[in-house]
Wavefront OBJ file of the C-alpha trace (Angstrom):
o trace
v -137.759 103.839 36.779
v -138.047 107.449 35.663
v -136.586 108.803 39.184
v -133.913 105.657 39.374
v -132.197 106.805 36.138
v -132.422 110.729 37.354
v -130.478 109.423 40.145
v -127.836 108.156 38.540
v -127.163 110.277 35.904
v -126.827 112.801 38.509
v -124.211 110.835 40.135
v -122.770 110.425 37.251
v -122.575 106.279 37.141
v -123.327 104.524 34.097
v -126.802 103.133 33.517
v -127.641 99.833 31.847
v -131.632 99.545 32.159
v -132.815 96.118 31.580
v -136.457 94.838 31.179
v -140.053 95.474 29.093
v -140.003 99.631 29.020
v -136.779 99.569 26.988
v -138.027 96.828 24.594
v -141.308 98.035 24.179
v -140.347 102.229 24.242
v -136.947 102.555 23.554
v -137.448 106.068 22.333
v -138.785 107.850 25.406
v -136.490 110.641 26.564
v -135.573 109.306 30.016
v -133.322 106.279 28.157
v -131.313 108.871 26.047
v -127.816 108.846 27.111
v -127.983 105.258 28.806
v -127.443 101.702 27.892
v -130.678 99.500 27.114
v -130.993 95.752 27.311
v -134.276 94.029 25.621
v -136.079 90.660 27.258
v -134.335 88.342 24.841
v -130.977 89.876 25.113
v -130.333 89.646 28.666
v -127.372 86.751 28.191
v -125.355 89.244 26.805
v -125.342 91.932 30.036
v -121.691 91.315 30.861
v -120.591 92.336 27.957
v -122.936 95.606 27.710
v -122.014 96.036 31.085
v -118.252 96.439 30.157
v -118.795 98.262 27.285
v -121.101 101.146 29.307
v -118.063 101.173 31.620
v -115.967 102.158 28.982
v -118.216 105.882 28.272
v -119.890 103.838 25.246
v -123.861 103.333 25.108
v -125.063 99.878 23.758
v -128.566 99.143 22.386
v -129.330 95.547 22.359
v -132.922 95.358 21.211
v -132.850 93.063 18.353
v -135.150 89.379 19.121
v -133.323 86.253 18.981
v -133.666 83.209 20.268
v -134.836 82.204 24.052
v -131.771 82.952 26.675
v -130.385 79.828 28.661
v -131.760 78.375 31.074
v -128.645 77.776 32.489
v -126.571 81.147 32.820
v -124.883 82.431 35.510
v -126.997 83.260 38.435
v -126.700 85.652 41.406
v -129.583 85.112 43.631
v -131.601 88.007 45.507
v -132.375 85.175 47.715
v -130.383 81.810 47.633
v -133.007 79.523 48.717
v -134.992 80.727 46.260
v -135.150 79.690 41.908
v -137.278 81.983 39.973
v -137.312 79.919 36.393
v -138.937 81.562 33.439
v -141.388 78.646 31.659
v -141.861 80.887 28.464
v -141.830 84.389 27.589
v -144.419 86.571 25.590
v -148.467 85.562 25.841
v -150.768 84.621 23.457
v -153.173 87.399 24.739
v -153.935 90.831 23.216
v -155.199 92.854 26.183
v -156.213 95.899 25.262
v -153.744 98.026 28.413
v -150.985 95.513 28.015
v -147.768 97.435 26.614
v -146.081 93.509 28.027
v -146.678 92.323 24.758
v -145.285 94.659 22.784
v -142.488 94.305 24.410
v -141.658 90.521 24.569
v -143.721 89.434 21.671
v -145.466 86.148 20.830
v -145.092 83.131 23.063
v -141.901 81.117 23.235
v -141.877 78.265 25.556
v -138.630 76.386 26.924
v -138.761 73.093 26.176
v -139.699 69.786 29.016
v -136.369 68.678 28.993
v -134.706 71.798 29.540
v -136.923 73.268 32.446
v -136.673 69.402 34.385
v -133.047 69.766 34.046
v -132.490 73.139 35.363
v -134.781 71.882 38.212
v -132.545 69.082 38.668
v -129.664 71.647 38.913
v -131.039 74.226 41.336
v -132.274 71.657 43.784
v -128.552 70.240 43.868
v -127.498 74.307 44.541
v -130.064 74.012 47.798
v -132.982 75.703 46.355
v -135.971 75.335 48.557
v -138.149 77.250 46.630
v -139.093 76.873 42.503
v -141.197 79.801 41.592
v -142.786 78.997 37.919
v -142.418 82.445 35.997
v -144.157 83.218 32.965
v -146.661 86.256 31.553
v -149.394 83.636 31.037
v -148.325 80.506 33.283
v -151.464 78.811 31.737
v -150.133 79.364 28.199
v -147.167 77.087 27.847
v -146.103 74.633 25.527
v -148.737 75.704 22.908
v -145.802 76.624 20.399
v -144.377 73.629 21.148
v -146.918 70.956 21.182
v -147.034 70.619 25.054
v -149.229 72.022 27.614
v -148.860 72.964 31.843
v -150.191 70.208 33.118
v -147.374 67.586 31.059
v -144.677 70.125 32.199
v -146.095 70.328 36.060
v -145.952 66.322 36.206
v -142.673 66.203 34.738
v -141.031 69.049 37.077
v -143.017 67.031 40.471
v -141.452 63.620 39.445
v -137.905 65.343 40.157
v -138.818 67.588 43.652
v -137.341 65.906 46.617
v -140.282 63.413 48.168
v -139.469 64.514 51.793
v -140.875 68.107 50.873
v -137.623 69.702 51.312
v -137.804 71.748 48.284
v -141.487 73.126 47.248
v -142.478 73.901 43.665
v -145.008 77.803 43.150
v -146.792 78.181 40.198
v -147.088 81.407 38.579
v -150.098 83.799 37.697
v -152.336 82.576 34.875
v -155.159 83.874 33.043
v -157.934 82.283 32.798
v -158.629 81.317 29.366
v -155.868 78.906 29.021
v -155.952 77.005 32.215
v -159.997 76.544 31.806
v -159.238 73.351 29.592
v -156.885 71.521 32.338
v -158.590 72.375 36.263
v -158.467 68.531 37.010
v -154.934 67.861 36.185
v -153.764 71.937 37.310
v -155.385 70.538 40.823
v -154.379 67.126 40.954
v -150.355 69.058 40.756
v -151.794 71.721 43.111
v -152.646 68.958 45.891
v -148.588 67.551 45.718
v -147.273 67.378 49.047
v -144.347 69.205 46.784
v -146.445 71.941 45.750
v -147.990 75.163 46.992
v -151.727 75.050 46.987
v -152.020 78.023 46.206
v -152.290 80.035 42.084
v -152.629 84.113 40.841
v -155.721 84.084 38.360
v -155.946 87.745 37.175
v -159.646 88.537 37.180
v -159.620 92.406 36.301
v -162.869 92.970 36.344
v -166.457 91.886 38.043
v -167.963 93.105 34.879
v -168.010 91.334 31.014
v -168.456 94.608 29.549
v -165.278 95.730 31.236
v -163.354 92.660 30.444
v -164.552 92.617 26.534
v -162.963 96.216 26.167
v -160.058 94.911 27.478
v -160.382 92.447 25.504
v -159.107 89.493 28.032
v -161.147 86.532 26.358
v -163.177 85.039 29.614
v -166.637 86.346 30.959
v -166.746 86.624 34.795
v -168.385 83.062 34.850
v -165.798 81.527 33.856
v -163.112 83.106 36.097
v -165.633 81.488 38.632
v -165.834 78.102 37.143
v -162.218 78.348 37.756
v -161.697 79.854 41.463
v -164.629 77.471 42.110
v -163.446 74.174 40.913
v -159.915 74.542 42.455
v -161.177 75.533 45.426
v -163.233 72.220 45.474
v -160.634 69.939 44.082
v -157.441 70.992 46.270
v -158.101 71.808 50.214
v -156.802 74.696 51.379
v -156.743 76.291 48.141
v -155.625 79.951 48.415
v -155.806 82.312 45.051
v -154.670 85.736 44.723
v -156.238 87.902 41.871
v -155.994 91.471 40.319
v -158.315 94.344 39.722
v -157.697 97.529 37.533
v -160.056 100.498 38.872
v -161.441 103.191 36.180
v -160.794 101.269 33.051
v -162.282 103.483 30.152
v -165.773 103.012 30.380
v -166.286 101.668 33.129
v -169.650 102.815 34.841
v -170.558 102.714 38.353
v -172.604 99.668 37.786
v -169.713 97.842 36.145
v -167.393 98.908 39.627
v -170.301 97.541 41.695
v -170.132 94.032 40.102
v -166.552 94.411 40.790
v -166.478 95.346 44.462
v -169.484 92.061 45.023
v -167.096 89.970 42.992
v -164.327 90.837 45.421
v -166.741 90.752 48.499
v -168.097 87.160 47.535
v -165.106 85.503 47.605
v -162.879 87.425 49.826
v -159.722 86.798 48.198
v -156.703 86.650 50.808
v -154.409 88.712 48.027
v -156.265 90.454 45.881
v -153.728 93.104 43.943
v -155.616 96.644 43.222
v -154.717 99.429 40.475
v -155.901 102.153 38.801
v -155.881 102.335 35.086
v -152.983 103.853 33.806
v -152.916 104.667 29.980
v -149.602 102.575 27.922
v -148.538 104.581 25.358
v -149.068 102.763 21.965
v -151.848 100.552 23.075
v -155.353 100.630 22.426
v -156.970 101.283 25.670
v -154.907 104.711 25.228
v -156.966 105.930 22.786
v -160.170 105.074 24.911
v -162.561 107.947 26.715
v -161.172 107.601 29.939
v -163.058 107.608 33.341
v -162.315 111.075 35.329
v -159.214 110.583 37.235
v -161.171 111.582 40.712
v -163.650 108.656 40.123
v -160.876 106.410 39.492
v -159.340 106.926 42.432
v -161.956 106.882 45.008
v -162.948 103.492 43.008
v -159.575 102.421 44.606
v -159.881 103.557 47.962
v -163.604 102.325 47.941
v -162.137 98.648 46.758
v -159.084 98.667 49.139
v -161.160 99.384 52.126
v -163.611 96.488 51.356
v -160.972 94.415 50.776
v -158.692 95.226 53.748
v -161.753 94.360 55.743
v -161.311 90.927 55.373
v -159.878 88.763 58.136
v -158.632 85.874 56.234
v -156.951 84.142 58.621
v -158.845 83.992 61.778
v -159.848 80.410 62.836
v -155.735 79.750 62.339
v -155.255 79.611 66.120
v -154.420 77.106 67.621
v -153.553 75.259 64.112
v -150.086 72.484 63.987
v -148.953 73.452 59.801
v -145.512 72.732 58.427
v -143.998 75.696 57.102
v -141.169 76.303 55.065
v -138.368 78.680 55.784
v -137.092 81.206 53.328
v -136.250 84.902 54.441
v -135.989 87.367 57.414
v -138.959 89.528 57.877
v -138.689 93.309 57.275
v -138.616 94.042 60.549
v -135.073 91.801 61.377
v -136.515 89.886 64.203
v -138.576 87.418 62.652
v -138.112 84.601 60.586
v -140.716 84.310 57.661
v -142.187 80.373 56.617
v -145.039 79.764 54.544
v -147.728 76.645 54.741
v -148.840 75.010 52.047
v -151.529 77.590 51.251
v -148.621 79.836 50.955
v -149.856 81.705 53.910
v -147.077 84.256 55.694
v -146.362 82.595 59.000
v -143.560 84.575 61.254
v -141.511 83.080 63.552
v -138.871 83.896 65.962
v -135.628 81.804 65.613
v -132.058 82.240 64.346
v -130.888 82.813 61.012
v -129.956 79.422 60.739
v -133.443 78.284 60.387
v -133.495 79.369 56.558
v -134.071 77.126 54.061
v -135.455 74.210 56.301
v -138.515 72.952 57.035
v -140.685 72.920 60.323
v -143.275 72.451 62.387
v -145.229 75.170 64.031
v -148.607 75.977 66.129
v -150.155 79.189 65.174
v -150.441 81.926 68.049
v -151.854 84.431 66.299
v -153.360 85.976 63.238
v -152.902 89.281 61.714
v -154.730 90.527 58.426
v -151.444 90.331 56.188
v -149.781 87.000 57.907
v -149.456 84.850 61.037
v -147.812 83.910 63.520
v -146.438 81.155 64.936
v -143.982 79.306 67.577
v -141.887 76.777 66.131
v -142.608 73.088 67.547
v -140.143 71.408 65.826
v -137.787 71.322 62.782
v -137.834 68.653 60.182
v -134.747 67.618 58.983
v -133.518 66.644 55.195
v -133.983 62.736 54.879
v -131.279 61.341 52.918
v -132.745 57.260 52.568
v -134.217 57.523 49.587
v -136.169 54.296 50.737
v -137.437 55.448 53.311
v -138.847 59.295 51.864
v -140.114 57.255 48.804
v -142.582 55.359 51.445
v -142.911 58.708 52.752
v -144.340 60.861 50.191
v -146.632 57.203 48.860
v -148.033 57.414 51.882
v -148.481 60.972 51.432
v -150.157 60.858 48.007
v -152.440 57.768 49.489
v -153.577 60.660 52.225
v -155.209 63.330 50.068
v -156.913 65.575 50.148
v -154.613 66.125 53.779
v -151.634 67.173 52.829
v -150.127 67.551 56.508
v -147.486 65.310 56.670
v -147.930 65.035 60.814
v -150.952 64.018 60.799
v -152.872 60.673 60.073
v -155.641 61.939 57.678
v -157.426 59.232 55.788
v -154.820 56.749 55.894
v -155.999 55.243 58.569
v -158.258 52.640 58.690
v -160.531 53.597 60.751
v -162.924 57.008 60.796
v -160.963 60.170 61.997
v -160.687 63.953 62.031
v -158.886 66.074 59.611
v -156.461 67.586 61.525
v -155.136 69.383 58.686
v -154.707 73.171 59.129
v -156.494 75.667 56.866
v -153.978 75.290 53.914
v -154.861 71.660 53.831
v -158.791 71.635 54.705
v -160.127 73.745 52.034
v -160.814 77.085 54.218
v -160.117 80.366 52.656
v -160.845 83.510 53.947
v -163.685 81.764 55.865
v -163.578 78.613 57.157
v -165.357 75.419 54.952
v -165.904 71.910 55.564
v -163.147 69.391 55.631
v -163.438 67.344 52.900
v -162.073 63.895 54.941
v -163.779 64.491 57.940
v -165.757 60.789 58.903
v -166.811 61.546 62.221
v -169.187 65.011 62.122
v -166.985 66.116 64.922
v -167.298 70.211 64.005
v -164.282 71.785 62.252
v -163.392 74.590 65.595
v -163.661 71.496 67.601
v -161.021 69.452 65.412
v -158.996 72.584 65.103
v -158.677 72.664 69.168
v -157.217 68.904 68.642
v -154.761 69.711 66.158
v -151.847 70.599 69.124
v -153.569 68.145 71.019
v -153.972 65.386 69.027
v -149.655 65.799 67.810
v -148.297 65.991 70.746
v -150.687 63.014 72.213
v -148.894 60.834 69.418
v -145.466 61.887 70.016
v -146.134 61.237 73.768
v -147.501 57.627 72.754
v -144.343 57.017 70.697
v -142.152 57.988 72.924
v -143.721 55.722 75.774
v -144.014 53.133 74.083
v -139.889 53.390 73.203
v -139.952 52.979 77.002
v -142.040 50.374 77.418
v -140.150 48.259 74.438
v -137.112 49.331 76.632
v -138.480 47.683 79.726
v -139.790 44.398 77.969
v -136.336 43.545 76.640
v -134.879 44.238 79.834
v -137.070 42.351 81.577
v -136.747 39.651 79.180
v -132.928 39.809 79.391
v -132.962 39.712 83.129
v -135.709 36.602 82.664
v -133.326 35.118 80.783
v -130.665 35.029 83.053
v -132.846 34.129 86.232
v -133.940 31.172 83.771
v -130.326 29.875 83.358
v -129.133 30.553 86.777
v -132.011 28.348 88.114
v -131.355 25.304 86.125
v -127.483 25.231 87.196
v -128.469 25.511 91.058
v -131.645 23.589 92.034
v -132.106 23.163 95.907
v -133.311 20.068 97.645
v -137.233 21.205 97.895
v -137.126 20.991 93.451
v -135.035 18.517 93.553
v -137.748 16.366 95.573
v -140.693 17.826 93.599
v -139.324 16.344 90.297
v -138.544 13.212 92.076
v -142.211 12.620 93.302
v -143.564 13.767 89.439
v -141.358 11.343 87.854
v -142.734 8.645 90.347
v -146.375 9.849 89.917
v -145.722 9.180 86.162
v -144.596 6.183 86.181
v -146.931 4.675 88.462
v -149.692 5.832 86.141
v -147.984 4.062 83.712
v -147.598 0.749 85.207
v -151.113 1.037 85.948
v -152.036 1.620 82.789
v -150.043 -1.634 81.410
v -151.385 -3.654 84.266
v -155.486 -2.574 83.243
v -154.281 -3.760 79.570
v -153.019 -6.678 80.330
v -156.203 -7.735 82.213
v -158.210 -6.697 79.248
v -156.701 -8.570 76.847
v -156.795 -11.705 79.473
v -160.527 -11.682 79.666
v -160.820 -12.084 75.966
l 1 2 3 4 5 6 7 8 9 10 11 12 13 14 15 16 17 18 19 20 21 22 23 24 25 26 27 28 29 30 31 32 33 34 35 36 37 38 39 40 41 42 43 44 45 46 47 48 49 50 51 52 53 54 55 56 57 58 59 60 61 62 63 64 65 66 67 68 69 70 71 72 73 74 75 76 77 78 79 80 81 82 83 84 85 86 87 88 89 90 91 92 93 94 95 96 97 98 99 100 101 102 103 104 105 106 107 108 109 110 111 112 113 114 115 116 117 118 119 120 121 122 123 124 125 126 127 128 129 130 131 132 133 134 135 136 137 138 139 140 141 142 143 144 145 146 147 148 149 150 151 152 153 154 155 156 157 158 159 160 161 162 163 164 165 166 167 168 169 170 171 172 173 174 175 176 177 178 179 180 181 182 183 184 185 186 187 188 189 190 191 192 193 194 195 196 197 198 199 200 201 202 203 204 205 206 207 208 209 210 211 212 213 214 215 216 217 218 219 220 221 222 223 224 225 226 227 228 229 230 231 232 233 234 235 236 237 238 239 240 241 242 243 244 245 246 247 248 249 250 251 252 253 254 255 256 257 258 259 260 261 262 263 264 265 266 267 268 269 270 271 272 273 274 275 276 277 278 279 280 281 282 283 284 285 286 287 288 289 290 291 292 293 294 295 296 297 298 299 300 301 302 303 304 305 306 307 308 309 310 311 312 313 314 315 316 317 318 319 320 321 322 323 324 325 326 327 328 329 330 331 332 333 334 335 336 337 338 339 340 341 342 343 344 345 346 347 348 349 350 351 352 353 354 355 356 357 358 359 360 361 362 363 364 365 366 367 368 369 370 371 372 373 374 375 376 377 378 379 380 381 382 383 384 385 386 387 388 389 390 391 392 393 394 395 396 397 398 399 400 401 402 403 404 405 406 407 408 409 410 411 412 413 414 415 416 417 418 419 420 421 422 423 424 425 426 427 428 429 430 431 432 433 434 435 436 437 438 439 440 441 442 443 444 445 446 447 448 449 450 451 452 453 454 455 456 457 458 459 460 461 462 463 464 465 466 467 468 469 470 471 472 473 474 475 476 477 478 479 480 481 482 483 484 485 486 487 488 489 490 491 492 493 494 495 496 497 498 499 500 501 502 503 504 505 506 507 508 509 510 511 512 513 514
């Protein structure tokens, strides 16, 4: 921020800087001579943004109600809604200048957040990202909780899957009291399987200092029970390296934290001292230690392969951006895992059907099979998505799960099968056919039932033909018998008839007798 607002007062532009630092340090010396904006002002940028353009400076800091959902919008990317749930926490981390900045919680209202849903879905959104400080938080101010506002925001995605709903990070504390119902949303055809849980810190000494209300065993309870509950669960969490105090047996339980559950995304820092807050005041750990903490916990983690086993795999991906390096097309599965894909830009913001090719350590990638269109019966996508919700925990729509009747394979690909970094068991599997085996059948096994649909469209072809032509034969027949039928029926008729009379003629003889 420091260097962005160097660089344009040297150019001499105006400046309006927007956001927490201005809120929560307005007087540092970097925002003299420029325009600031706080969190809860941020409806009113046009007009500080005309005013700054005529040589004036505006300070808009004072806290007012919650800005509308429902202002003016210029997307960074079109296809994709990021909708604050609340702002503030109810947390009082010791490091956290966030909460000096945008205060207590204040949560948006149910009705407000389904209708803005409602709205953005009609604009094309394909992606709802949940934002919040504390996703887990919401609603306490206002006599709701996540879970009520999850179920409500579901019951209004679109049930062919075209649009997908992310939920934000939460802490752990406040999301402790609803894993069932969290994972029950989590396992929505509609909904990314995948949640940021901040962890911090392998160590409860580390995380009482910073005063983040959990012990390590509980951060467990929760990566553990999702993980159970929703296959193909895939959580991201964060670390701070070299908080004050912490000792090299505090790191360690840290770095086997990180090592035991080999988090796909795990987000690494080093402690950085907020002025104003408590942990500033704290002995701090030399700045050397700190930093080889990092590099020690970034190597470890970076050694992960999270994604091998993917090959091979059939997953529906969703379409949302080009890839940094302007050839690729990126999608994500349901596990929110990076898939890339070659295809033209018109591919954003639609859904489709791909086989993994190959795995990298940051994302995947993948050769598209086929794209899914929108489905505009509403009929028809209602049957869909019940049929959907009867086949969890599978959440592949291509594939036939546990609906069926009889025992089958998950076919599901790692977002849907439970498997994280390492691969786990399926959680519908009925046969005891090995998971590397099933994932071989995945291609297989799709495009052995779109071959069997499509023959038997030719064989229904060929009966009604046949019947037609049947038909015809049938009537042409009757209006041009030839003298050999014509004698046939003559000599049945006469066989009947003869039975007949001899029939009568035994009758008559009985009844004579008597």
């Amino acid at each position: 921020m420091d260097t962005l607002i160097a660089k344009g007062k040297g150019a001499k532009k105006p400046l309006v800087v927007a956001g927490c630092v201005p809120q929560g340090s307005r007087d540092i010396k970097e925002l003299d001579g420029v325009s600031i904006v706080g969190v809860q002002q941020i409806d009113r940028v046009v007009e500080i943004v005309e005013e700054t353009l005529k040589g004036h400076e505006v300070r808009l800091l004072s806290r007012k109600t919650l800005p509308a959902l429902d202002l003016p919008k210029v997307r960074k990317n079109k296809f994709v809604e990021i909708l604050p749930i609340n702002v503030g926490c109810l947390g009082a981390c010791t490091y956290c200048k966030t909460k000096h900045a945008r205060g207590h919680l204040g949560s948006y209202t149910v009705g407000g957040l389904v209708g803005r849903v409602k709205s953005v879905i009609a604009d094309g959104v394909r992606e709802i990202w949940l934002s919040s400080e504390d996703t887990g938080a919401y609603g306490r101010d206002i006599g709701v909780n996540l879970p009520i506002l999850l179920n409500a925001i579901v019951k209004e995605l679109p049930p062919d899957a075209s649009t997908m709903l992310r939920i934000g990070m939460t802490n752990p504390p406040f999301i402790l009291e609803h894993l069932k119902e969290i994972a029950e949303v989590l396992r929505h055809p509609c909904v990314y399987s995948f949640l940021h849980v901040p962890v911090q810190s392998g160590s409860d000494a580390v995380l009482t200092a910073m005063n983040r209300e959990y012990t390590v065993s509980e951060f467990k309870t929760v990566v553990d029970t999702l993980t159970e509950l929703v296959p193909g669960m895939q959580i991201a969490t964060d670390i701070i390296c070299g908080f004050p105090g912490e000792t090299d047996e505090d790191f360690a339980q840290t770095r086997d934290l990180i090592k035991e559950y080999k988090f796909p995304q795990v987000h690494i820092s080093q402690f950085y001292p907020r002025p104003g807050t408590p942990a500033a005041r704290m002995k701090k750990v030399p700045s050397t230690v700190v930093k080889n903490r990092s590099r020690e916990l970034t190597s470890v983690f970076e050694a992960f392969t999270p994604y091998v086993g993917m090959e091979g795999r059939v997953e529906r991906i969703w379409i949302t951006e080009v890839a940094t390096d302007g050839t690729h097309l990126v999608g994500h599965t349901k596990g929110y895992v990076q898939v890339l894909v070659a295809g033209p830009e018109s591919m954003l913001g639609t859904s489709a059907i791909v086989k993994i090719t190959s795995v990298g350590r940051w994302s995947v990638f993948g050769e598209v099979i086929e794209t899914i269109p929108e489905s505009n019966d509403k009929e028809a996508v209602g049957k869909e998505r019940q049929s959907q919700e009867n086949c969890f925990p599978c959440s592949n729509n291509f594939e036939t799960c546990a609906c069926s009747t009889e025992p089958e394979t998950c076919a599901c690909g790692p977002e849907s099968c439970g498997e994280q970094a390492t691969l786990t068991k399926c959680s519908v599997t009925t046969t005891g056919v090995p998971l590397e085996d099933q994932n071989n059948r995945n291609l297989i096994g799709w495009l052995l039932r779109k071959r069997k649909n499509q023959v038997q469209k030719l064989v229904e072809n060929e009966i009604d033909l046949g019947l037609k032509k049947k038909q015809e034969q049938t009537q042409q027949s009757i209006g041009n018998w030839g003298v050999v039928d014509k004698a046939l029926l003559g000599g049945m008729l006469a066989s009947f008839l003869t039975i007949v009379a001899v029939l009568v003629h035994l009758g008559f003889r009985i009844m004579s007798s008597k």
